[in-house]
C-alpha positions, 0 to 999 in steps of 0.5 A, a space after each residue: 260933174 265932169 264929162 268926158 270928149 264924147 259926151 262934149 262933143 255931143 253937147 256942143 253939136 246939139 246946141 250948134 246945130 240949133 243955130 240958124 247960120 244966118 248970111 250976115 250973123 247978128 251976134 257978130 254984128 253985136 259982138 262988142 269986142 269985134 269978134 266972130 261967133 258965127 265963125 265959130 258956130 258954123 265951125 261947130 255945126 259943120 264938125 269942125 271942132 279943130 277950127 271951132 277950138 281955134 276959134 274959142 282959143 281967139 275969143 278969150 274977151 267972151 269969158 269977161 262980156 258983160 251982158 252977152 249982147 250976142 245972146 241977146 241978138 240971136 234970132 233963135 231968141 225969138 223962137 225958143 231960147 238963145 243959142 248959149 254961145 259964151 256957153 260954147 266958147 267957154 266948153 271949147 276952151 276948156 276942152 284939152 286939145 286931144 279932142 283934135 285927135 278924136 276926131 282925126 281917127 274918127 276921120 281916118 275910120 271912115 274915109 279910108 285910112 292912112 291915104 285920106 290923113 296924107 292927102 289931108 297934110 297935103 292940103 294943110 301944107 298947100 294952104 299955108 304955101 299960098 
């Protein structure tokens, strides 16, 4: 069934926001090829989907893990069920990059307009002046 980036974007915020953000993330310290997943759920839950897709974009060794050692050292494990995080990475991989535009017009509906996306670029300028 294929769904659309309203309905992808709910599913990825359901399953991230029931992460625990933990200060030092056992799934990254399990992470066998060194990568970050809790950057990437912590993106996710705090609705950074543009950062959280970077990240997925990053993480192209998740999709041919063998064991999911992650998954298996999630603390949420031990409450009810694992987060899905090879689930995540692979539905922000494979959503198209409009889901960026999505939510930068969701942003601009809500936070003022034109001037809140100026000052947004000016920001993203200044960070990679630095």
């Amino acid at each position: 069934m294929k769904t659309n980036l309203l309905q992808r974007k709910r599913l990825l915020t359901e399953e991230s926001n029931r992460c625990y953000l933990c200060d030092a993330p056992v799934c990254t310290k399990a992470c066998k090829p060194g990568l970050d997943p809790g950057r990437l759920l912590r993106a996710c839950k705090m609705d950074n989907l543009a950062g959280a897709i970077l990240r997925a974009y990053q993480m192209e060794a998740c999709r041919d893990c063998d064991g999911y050692p992650c998954e298996k050292a999630c603390l949420r494990g031990r409450t009810d069920r694992a987060i899905s995080i090879t689930q995540i990475v692979r539905q922000l991989q494979d959503m198209p990059n409009q889901i960026a535009v999505v939510g930068m017009v969701e942003d601009v509906k809500t936070k003022g307009g034109s001037s809140y996306v100026t000052q947004k670029v000016r920001n993203i300028a200044a960070s990679y002046q630095q």
